[in-house]
N, C-alpha and C positions, 0 to 999 in steps of 0.2 A: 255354207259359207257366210262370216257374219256381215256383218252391215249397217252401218251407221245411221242410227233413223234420223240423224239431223239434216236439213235440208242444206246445200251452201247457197249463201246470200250476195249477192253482188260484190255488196260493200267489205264482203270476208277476204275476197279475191284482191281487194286494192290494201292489204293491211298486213304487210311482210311478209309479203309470198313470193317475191322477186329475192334474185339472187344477186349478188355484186362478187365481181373476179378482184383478183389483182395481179400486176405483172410481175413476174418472175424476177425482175431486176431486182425488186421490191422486197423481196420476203426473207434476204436475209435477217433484217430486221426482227423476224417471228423466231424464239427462243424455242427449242426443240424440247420438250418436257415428257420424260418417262412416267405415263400412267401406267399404273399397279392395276391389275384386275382379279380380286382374290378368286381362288375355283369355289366351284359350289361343292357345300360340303353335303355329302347324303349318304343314305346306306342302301343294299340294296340288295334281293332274294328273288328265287324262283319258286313258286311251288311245283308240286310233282306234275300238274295239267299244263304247264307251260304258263301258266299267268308270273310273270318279271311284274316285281314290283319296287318298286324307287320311293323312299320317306326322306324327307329335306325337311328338318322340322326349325322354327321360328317362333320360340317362346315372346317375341318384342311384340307381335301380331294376335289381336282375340279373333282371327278367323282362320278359316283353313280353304286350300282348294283341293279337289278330288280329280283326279280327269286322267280319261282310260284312252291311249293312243294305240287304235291298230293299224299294224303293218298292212291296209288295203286302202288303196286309193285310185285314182279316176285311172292308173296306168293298167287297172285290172278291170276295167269296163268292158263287158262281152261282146262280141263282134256284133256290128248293128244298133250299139246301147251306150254311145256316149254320153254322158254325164252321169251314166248309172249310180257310181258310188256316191254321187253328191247324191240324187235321189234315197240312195237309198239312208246316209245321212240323218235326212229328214226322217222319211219311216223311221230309224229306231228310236228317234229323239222324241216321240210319241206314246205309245201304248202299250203295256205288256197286262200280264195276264190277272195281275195285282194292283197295277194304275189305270186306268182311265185314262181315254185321249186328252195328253195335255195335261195331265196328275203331276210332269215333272216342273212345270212352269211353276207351279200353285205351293209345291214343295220346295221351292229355292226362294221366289219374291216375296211368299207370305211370310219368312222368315228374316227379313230381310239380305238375301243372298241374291245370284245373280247365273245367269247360266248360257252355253249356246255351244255351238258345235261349227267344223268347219271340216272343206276335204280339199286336199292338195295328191297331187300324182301320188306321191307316195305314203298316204297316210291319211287317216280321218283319226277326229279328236273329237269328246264329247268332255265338256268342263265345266266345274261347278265354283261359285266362290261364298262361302255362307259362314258365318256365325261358326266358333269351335265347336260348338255344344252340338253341332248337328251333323257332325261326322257321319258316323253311325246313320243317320239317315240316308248320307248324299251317297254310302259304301252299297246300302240297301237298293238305289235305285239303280247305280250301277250293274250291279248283279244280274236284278231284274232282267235289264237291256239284255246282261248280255245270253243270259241263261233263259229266260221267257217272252220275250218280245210276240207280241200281235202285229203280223202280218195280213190285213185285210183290207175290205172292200173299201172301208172307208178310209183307211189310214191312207191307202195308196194312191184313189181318187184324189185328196185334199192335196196331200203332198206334191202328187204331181204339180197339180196346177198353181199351188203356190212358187213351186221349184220352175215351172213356164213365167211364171209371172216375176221371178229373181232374175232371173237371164233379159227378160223385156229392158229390165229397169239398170242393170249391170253394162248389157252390151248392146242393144237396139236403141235406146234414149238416149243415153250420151253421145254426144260426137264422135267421139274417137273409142268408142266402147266396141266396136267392131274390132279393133288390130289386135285385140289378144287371140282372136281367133285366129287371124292372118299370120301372127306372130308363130301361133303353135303350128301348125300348117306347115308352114315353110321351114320352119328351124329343124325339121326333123325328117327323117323319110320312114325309117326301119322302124322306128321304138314309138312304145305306145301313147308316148306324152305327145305327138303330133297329133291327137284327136285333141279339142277343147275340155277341161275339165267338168265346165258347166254346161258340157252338150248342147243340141240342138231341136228348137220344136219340134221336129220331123222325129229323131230318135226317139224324144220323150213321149211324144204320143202314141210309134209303135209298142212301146215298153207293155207289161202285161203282169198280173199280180202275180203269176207264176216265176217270174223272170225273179221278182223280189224274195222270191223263197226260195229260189234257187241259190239266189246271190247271197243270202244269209246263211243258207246251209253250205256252201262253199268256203267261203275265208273268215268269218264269222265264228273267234272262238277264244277260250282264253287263253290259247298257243299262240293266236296271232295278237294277242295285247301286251299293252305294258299300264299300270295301275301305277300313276304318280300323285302322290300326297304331299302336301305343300304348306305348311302352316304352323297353327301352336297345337300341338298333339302330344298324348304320352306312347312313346315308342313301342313299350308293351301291350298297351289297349290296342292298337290299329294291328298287333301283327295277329290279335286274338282275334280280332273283328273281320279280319283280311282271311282267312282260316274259317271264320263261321260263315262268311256268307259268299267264297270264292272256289274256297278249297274241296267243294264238292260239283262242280260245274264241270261236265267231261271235255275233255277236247274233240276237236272234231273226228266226225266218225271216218270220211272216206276224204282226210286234208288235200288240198290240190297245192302244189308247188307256189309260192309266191313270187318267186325270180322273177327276173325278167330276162331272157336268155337272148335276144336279138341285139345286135352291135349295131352301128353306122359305119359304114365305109366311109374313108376321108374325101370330103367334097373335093374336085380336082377342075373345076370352073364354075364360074361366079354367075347367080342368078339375079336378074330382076325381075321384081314383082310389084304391079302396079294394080292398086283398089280404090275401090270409091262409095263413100257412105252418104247416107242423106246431112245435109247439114253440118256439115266440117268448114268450119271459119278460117283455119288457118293447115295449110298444107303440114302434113307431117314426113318425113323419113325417117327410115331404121336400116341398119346394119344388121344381119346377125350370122354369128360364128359357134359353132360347135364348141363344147368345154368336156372336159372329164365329170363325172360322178364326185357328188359330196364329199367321199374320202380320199378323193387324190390329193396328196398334200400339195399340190400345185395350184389348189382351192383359196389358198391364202394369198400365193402373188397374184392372183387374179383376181383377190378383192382388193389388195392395195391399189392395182391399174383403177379396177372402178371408183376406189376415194382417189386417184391421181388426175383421174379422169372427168367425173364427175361432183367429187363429192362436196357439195355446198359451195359456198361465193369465192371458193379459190381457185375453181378447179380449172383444168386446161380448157376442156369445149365451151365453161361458160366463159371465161376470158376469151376466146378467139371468135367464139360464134355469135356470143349474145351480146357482149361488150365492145370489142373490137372493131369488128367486120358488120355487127349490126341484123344479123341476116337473119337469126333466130330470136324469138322470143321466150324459148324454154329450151335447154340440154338435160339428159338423164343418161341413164347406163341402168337395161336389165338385164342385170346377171342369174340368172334363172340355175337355184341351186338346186338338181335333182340327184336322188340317187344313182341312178345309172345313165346319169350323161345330160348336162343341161345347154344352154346358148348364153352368149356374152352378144348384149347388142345395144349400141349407143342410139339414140334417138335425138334429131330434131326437132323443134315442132317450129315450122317458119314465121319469121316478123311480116306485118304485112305489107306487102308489097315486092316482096323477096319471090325470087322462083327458086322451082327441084333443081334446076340446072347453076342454080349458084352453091347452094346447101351439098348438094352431093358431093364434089371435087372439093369442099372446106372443112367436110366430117373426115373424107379418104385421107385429108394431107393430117388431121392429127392424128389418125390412128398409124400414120407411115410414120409419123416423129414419134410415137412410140414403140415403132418397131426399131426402129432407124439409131435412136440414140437412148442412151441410158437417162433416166429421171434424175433431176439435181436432188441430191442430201436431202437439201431443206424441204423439196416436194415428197419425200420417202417420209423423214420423219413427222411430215404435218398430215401425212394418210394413215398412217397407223395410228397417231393419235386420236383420230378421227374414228377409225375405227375400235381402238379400245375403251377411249369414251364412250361410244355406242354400247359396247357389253357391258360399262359399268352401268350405263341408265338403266339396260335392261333388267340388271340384276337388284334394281331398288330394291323391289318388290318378290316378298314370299312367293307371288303366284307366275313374276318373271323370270325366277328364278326355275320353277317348275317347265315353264315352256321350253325354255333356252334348253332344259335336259331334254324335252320329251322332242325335237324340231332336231337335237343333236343324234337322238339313239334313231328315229324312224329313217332318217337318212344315212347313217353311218353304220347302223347297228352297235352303235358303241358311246352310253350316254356321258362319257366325259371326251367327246371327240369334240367337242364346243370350244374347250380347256386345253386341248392339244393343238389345235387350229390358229387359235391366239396365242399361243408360244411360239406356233412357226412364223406367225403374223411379225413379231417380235424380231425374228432372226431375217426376217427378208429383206435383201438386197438391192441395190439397183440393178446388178444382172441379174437375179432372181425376175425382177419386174421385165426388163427387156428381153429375155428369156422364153416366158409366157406370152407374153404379146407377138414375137417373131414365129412360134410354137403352133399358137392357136388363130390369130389373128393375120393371117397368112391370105394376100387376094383374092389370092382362085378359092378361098373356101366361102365366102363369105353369098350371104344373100341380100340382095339389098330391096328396098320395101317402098314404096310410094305412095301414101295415104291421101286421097284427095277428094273434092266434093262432089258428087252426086255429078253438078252440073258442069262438072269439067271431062266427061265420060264423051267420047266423041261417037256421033250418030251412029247406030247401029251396031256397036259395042259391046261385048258381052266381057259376064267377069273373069278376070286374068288374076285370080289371084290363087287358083289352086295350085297346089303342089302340082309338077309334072310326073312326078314316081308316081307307078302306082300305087297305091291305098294298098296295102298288105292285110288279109283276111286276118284278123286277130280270134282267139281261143274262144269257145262260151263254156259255159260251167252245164254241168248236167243238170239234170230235172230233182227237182228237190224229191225227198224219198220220205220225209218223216212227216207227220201230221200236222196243220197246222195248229197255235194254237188260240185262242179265243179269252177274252174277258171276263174272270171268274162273276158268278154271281156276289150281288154288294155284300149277302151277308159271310160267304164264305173266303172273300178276298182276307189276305194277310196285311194287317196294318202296317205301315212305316213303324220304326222305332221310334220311342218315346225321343227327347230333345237330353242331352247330360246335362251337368251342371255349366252353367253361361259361365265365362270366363268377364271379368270388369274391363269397359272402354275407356281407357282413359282419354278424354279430350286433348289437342294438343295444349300446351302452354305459350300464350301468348304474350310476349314481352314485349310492351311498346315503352316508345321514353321519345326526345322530341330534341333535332340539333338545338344550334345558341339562333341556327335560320329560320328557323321555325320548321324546317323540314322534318315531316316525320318519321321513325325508323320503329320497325316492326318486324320481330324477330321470332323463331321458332321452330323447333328441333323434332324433325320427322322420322327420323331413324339412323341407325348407326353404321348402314354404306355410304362411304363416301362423294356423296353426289350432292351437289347446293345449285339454289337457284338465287340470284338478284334481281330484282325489278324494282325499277321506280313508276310507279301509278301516280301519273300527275292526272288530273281532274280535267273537264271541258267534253274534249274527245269529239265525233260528227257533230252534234247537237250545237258548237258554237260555228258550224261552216255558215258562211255569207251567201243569200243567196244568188244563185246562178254558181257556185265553184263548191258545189257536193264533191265529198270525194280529196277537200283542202287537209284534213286533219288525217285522213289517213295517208295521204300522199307526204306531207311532212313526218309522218311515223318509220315510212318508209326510208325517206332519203335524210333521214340521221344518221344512217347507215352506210352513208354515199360520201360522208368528207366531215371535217372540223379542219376548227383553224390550226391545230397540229396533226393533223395524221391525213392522209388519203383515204379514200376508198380501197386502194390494194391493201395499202396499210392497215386498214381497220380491219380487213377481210383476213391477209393474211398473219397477224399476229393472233385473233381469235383464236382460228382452226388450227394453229400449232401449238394453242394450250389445251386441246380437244374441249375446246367449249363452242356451244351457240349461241350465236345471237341472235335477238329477235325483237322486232316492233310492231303493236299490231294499234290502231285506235277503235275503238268501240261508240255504240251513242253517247256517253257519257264521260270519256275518259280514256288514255293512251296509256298504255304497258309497252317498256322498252327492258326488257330482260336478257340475261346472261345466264344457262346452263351451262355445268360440267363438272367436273372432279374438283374437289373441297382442296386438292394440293396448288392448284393453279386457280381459286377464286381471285385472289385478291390483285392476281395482274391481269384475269379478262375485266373484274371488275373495275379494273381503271380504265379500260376501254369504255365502258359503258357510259362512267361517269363522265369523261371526256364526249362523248354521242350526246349524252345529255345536255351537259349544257353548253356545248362546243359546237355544236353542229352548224353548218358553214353555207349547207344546202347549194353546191356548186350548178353554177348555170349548165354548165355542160349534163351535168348527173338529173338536171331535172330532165331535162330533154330528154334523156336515154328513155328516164324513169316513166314520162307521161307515152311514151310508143308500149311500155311494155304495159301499162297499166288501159290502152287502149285494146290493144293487143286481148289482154286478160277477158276487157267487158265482151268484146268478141264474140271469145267460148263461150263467156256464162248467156249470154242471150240467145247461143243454140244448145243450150239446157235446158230440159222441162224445168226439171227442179229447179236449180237456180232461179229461172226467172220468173217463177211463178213464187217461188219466194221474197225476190225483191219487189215482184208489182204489187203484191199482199202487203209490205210496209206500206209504199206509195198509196195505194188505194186506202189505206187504215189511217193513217196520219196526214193525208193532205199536204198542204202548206208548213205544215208544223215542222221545226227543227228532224224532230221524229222521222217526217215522211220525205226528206232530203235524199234520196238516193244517185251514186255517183252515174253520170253518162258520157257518152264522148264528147257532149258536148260544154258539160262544165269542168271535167278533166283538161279539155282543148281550154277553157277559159284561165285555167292557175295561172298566173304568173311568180316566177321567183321571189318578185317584190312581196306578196301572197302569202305565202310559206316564208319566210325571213320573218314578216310582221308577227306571223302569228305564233314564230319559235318567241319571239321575244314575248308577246303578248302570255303565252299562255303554261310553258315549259319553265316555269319558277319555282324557288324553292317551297315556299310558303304553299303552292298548291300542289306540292309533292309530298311521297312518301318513300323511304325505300325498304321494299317488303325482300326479311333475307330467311328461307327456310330450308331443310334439308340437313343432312348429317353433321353438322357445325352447330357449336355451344353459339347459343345466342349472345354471350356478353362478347366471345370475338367478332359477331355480326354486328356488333354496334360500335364494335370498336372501329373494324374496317369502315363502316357505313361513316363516320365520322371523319375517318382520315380524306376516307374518298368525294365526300358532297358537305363538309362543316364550312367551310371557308365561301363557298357559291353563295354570289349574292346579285341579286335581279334588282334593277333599276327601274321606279316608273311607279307608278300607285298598281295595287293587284285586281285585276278586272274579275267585277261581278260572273257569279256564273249562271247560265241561263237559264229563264223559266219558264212556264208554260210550253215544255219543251212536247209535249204530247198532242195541244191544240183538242180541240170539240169536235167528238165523233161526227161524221155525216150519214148520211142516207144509206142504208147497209147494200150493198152493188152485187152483184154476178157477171163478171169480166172473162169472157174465152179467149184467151189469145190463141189464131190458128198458127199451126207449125204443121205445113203437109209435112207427109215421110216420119213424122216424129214416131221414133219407137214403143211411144208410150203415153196415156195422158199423168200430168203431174198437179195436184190437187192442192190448194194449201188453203185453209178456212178461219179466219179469226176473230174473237170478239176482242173489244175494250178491258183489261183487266186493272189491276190498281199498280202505286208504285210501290215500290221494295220496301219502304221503311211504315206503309199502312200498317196497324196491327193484325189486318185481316190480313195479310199476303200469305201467313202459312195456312189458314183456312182455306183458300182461293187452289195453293198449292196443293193439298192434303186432294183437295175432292178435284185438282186434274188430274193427279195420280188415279183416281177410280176411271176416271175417262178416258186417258189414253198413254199414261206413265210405262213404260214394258209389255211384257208379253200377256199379261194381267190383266192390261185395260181395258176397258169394253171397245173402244175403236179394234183395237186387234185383233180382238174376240171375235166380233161382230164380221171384221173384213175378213180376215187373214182364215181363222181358226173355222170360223161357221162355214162361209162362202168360199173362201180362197179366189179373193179378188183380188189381193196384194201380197208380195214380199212380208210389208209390213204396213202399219199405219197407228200413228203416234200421236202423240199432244204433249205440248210443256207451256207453263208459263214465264215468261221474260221476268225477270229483273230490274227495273229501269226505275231514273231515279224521278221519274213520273209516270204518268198509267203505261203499264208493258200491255203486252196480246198474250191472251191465252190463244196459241196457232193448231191448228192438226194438219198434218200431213199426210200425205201417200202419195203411190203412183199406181196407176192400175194400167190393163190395156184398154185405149181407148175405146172400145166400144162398150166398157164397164163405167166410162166414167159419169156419168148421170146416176148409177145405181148408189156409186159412194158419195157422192155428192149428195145423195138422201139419208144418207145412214150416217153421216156428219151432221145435219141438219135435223135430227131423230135422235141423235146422243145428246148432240147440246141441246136439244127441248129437253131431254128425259133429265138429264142431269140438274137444270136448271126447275126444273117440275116437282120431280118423287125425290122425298129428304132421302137420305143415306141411314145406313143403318150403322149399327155403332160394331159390329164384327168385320165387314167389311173395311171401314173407316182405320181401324188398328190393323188391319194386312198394309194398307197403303201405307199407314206410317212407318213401319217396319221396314217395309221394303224401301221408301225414300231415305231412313233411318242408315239402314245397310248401306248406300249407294254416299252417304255423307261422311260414313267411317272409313271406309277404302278412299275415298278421294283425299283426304287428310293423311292417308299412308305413305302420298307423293311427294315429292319436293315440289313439284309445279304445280300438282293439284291442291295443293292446300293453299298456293302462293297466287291463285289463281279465285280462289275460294275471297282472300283478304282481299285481292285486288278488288274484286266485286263489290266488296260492301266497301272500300273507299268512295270507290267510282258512286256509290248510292247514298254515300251522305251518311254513314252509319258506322260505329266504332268497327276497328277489326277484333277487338276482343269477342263481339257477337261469333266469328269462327268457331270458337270453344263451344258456346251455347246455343247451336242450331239443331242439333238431335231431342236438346229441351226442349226448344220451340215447337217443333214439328210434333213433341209426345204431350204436350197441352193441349193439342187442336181436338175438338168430341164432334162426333156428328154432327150435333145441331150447329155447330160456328161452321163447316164445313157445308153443310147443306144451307144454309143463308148467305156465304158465299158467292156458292152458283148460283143461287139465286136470283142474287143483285147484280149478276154479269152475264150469267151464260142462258143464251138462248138464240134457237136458230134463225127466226125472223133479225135477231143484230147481228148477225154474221155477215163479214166480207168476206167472198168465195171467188177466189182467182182459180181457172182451171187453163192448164197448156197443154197444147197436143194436135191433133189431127180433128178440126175438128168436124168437118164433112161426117165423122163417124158418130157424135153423141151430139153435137149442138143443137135439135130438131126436140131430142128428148130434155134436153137439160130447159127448154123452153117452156116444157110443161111445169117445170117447176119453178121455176121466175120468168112469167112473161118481156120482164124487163132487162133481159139479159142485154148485155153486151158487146160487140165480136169485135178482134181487131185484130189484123194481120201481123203476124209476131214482124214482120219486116218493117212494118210500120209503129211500133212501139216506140213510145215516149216515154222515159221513165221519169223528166225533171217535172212533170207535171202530173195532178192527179187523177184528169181523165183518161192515162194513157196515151194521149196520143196528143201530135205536137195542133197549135195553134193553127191557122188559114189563114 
């Protein structure tokens, strides 16, 4: 299952993550607009062993993706072995008899390509994305997996525990990372998707290396894959290639049935279920009701209910719950789409101060007004919209385009049923929608769920959250019969195939040119589906908040969003979401992005929304108010997060006083005032320190034309305020700070030194050689944690950007009573790095693979618009976009290794670790006698000791 190695940081949570409704009265206003979503065009063969193979080729693209989707997932987990499939995931994603543990990491990043794997009920996926020229390789290792894989002591050892240490950090660490278990539990009685996908410590540690060769000789074959190709390829090469290294792979010897043969009987009275996890800041509830299987065409009105319901700032539950009534602080809807039979279930998560007993009878009355009455026009045509914009984004991309098939065939068995889906999606009705929702959404069937804290568990208590059916003995697979096999000797293994001829990257082309306002417009054409992005990147961003009101610049990003002097908030919401675009405000340390996604046919009237947010925004008393509960609301969560908050005390502790070390709290949140945000729209949201960046399937000269219509005329009043300096301030005294969090699931680790800012000449040196440190699966943080020991999921490093000295950071989360050991082996990488120069073979893997990871980003309409916004926000031309893959292939060893030098080393490290920490704080003492401890309930974040004043 993949995973995002980036930490979230307080101040991410206050920077457009809140939703805005608007009322129904309101929306006629929003023009109903038919988005086109063309099908994917592909071709597609069997061979005689059962390998399905699907090619979708894209001559626009110099890379290609590879990735083999079998029909086995966690729904075929053997009785007593849940999360098996994901385990076993892991296993083939490792070793075979011609790679070496971990040979496939080294074959996708040193090239610069990209890779990982994931497993859902009904399917695991293994995917590669690399450079054209190395097809033929990524087919090669395919193969391998599926025809030779090493099943052994140690593959199965590591995995496991890594796959123990995914689940710590997924479901035990987070707050609410518990209810997906509760979720699957409940929503199902008969069928095998009621076990959790990603199992349980108790299952994973009965597990046994025979179990995994059992499990591989069972469904494990090319009868149960499908082989999808995705890229710029020659049609006849791959079908030669697909034939030399597939087409003699036997299918299984003694196949066992994949079905799933067990139904649900129709629930016939309503359950509730009441849990409780350590550390949950705000009460949750859920709903959940049984649905049909992926290919019921009734799949489609019951996605429109879920955009009518929940989808973005127009929807019903967030207008009643979150807006209205007040009582919530977040609405969602999971529609849990499985093959043979998934759950529709809306969730609350409570505002504080709110009870179960107000939430539950406010969720029950909108789900009866959608049984009750038919959906207005304007609410039908603004969810399809929504949702066919959705398939157009997906489809930007060569390698989205491959998913969207491979997500459509393993659930359907039918890989243009994606294609069929969204035609009915098209044809759907209001009674179609009230239909479904009376159908399925029926009282007696429903279960309903009560998420709460630890300390609301009354004495003597025990947990109420099991199913009451019983547990049904599920199938095991017999005992493996064939031999295992083992890792050829080095000299007799079979090499990877050579690399073909590289296909040329072309940079994008960057048009810049400058209004008569001096605003400036930056334009550039990513590809030829229909999908564009708008953003205006005005300059400042956290780095100019006043002290005492952290948390000013993204709270104003936010509530642009919330009203101008022409339009509402319903207004702004619901005109958006009926041109299937998004909106979006997010401020950063340096600088605010307020952007518009969606279809190139409907840019130029969300773009007048935008432009009107920009520089119209009105910042209504009332919408602050809503805005600062929910934004209090948000800090909440993130400070019963390891991660999270060990991320944000890591700035605070790094940056001090400095603009830098300003992190938002309840307390300077409670300080904004409207008058606050009003100054600072005017103060700082001008033309002159604007730009508006427009990329995606649109000729650049019509994005400047629009960009012209839309923001020429804007003009700001007032002399233009200086922007701020010394925004990083002077290192101090390098700390080791434990915040304790009993019950925490997990400790969460974040380590940083000092690094330079974005526009130093050294910053791609500095880049270059954190890539060797902890950039992918490649870096030695990985290696060391993950790969050697399996202490972590994962564990990472990057360097910031920032238009003064950024942090080189590293991350992980381990189980607490590991975390002193990472805690040395962060402290032992950045010496080593900062110590032993680099060698110059290694140095050109790293660039490669940063290289790769620069060329895909630039494939996006947001990625590349996100790319420009950056080096605005740093003081630096966006034409620099074009020329970053140059920069990066300048950098030699020696600049790389003086680099780390001059920055990294573990004596200057600030080292925040969150967790439990009764289990490592005694050890982590021997390695800074001058640690720290402070009770995570006691955290101060507006200050940089952590903790508030006496």
């Amino acid at each position: 299952m993949p995973l995002s190695p980036r930490p979230i940081v307080i101040a991410a949570l206050l920077a457009g993550t809140m939703f805005a409704p608007a009322a129904a009265q309101q929306r006629a206003g929003a023009a109903a607009t038919s988005i086109v979503v063309p099908p994917v065009a592909f071709t597609e063969r069997t061979l005689a062993n059962g390998l399905k193979v699907i090619a979708i080729r894209d001559t626009t693209t110099p890379n290609v993706t590879t990735q083999v989707w079998y029909d086995v997932g966690s729904k075929h987990d053997p009785q007593g072995r849940s999360g098996f499939a994901h385990l076993f995931e892991h296993i083939l994603s490792r070793k075979t008899v011609n790679m070496p543990y971990n040979a496939i990491n080294k074959l996708t990043e040193d090239v610069g390509g990209s890779r990982n794997a994931s497993t859902w009920f009904d399917r695991t996926n293994y995917y590669e994305i690399v450079p054209a020229q190395y097809l033929e390789t990524m087919l090669w290792t395919h193969a391998e997996r599926m025809a030779r894989p090493v099943v052994d002591e140690q593959v199965f050892e590591t995995e496991r525990n890594v796959v123990k240490e995914e689940l710590r950090q997924r479901v035990l660490a987070p707050p609410y990372g518990r209810l997906r278990l509760i979720m699957d539990e409940n929503s199902y009685d008969t069928l095998p998707m009621r076990r959790s996908g990603i199992g349980s410590l108790e299952q994973l540690d009965a597990a046994t290396l025979g179990d995994a060769r059992a499990f591989h000789e069972a469904f494990y074959g090319p009868d149960t894959a499908t082989l999808i190709v995705s890229g710029n390829f020659d049609p006849r090469q791959l079908d030669a290639l697909v034939d030399r290294y597939f087409a003699a792979i036997p299918r299984r010897a003694n196949p066992i049935p994949l079905k799933v043969t067990a139904t649900e009987a129709p629930r016939t009275k309503p359950r509730t279920v009441t849990a409780y996890a350590p550390n949950v800041p705000l009460a949750m509830i859920a709903s959940s009701w049984r649905i049909p299987g992926s290919a019921s065409p009734d799949l489609a009105a019951l996605e429109v209910l879920d955009a009518v319901l929940s989808g973005g700032q127009n929807s019903r539950l967030y207008r009643a719950l979150v807006r209205d009534s007040q009582i919530a602080s977040s609405v969602g809807v999971q529609l849990q789409d499985v093959e043979d039979g998934g759950f529709f279930a809306p969730s609350v998560t409570l505002a504080s101060g709110r009870t179960v007993t107000e939430a539950e009878p406010a969720l029950a009355a909108q789900i009866a007004r959608v049984r009750d009455e038919p959906v207005s026009a304007t609410e039908l045509a603004e969810a399809k919209n929504e949702i066919l914009a959705s398939a157009l984004r997906e489809r930007e991309t060569f390698d989205g385009r491959a998913f969207a098939i491979g997500e459509a065939l393993v659930r359907t068995g039918d890989p243009r049923a994606l294609d069929r889906r969204l035609a009915l999606v098209g044809k759907v009705t209001a009674a179609d929608v009230q239909r479904v929702a009376r159908q399925y959404l029926k009282p007696e069937a429903r279960v309903d769920v009560r998420y709460l804290d630890e300390k609301q568990r009354p004495a003597g208590a025990a947990d109420a959250w099991a199913n009451p059916t019983p547990m049904p003995t599920w199938a095991s697979v017999p005992a493996a019969t064939r031999a295992p096999l083992a890792l050829a000797p080095e000299a007799s293994r079979q090499a990877p195939p050579q690399p073909g001829t590289a296909l040329p990257v072309t940079p994008p082309v960057i048009a810049e040119s400058r209004l008569a306002n001096g605003m400036g417009v930056v334009a550039a054409r990513t590809g030829s589906v229909p999908v564009a992005t708008m953003a205006v990147v005005l300059k400042g961003g956290s780095a100019t908040d006043p002290q005492g009101r952290a948390g000013l610049a993204a709270m104003l990003a936010d509530l642009a969003t919330q009203g101008t002097t022409t339009r509402s908030a319903e207004q702004i919401a619901a005109q958006v979401e009926a041109l299937g675009a998004r909106i979006d405000a997010q401020a950063g340390a340096d600088g605010t992005i307020v952007s518009v996604t969606g279809p190139v046919a409907t840019l130029a009237q969300a773009g007048a929304v935008l432009a009107d947010v920009v520089r119209n925004a009105s910042v209504p008393a009332a919408e602050v108010e809503r805005r600062r509960r929910q934004t209090l609301d948000a800090l909440s969560v993130a400070m019963k997060n390891p991660g999270a908050l060990a991320g944000a005390a890591l700035q605070a502790v790094s940056y001090g006083t400095a603009p830098y070390g300003m992190i938002p709290t309840a307390a300077s949140v409670t300080a904004i005032s409207r008058d606050d945000l009003t100054a600072a729209h005017a103060r700082w949201w001008r033309p002159e320190l604007a730009t508006v960046v427009v990329t995606g399937g649109i000729d650049p000269a019509a994005a400047r034309q629009l960009s012209d219509r839309l923001f020429g005329d804007w003009r700001a009043t007032g002399a233009t305020p200086a922007l701020p300096t010394a925004r990083a301030g002077q290192p101090g005294k390098p700390r080791l700070v434990v915040i304790d969090m009993p019950g925490a699931g997990q400790a969460a680790i974040a380590a940083g030194v000092r690094g330079l800012d974005r526009a130093d000449p050294r910053w791609f040196d500095l880049q270059v050689a954190n890539a060797v440190l902890g950039a992918g699966s490649n870096g030695r943080l990985f290696q060391e944690i993950r790969v050697k020991r399996a202490l972590s999921y994962g564990a990472y490093s990057a360097v910031s950007a920032r238009a003064d000295d950024g942090l080189l950071t590293a991350t992980t989360q381990t189980k607490n009573e590991s975390a002193a050991d990472v805690v040395q082996i962060f402290l032992n990488e950045f010496d080593r790095l900062g110590r032993e120069p680099l060698d110059a073979a290694t140095v050109d893997k790293r660039k490669t693979f940063l290289a790769g990871g620069l060329s895909r980003a630039a494939e996006t309409s947001r990625g590349l618009g996100v790319t420009i916004a950056g080096l605005i926000h740093q003081g630096l031309s966006p034409a620099e976009a074009a020329r970053l893959t140059s920069r990066i292939d300048a950098v030699d060893a020696a600049g790389a290794s003086a680099a780390a030098k001059a920055s990294v080393a573990g004596a200057n490290a600030n080292i925040v670790v969150v967790g439990d920490a009764r289990q490592f704080v005694d050890k982590l003492r021997a390695i800074r006698p001058d640690l720290e401890l402070i009770r995570a309930d006691a955290v101060d974040l507006s200050t940089p000791t952590l903790v508030a004043a006496k």
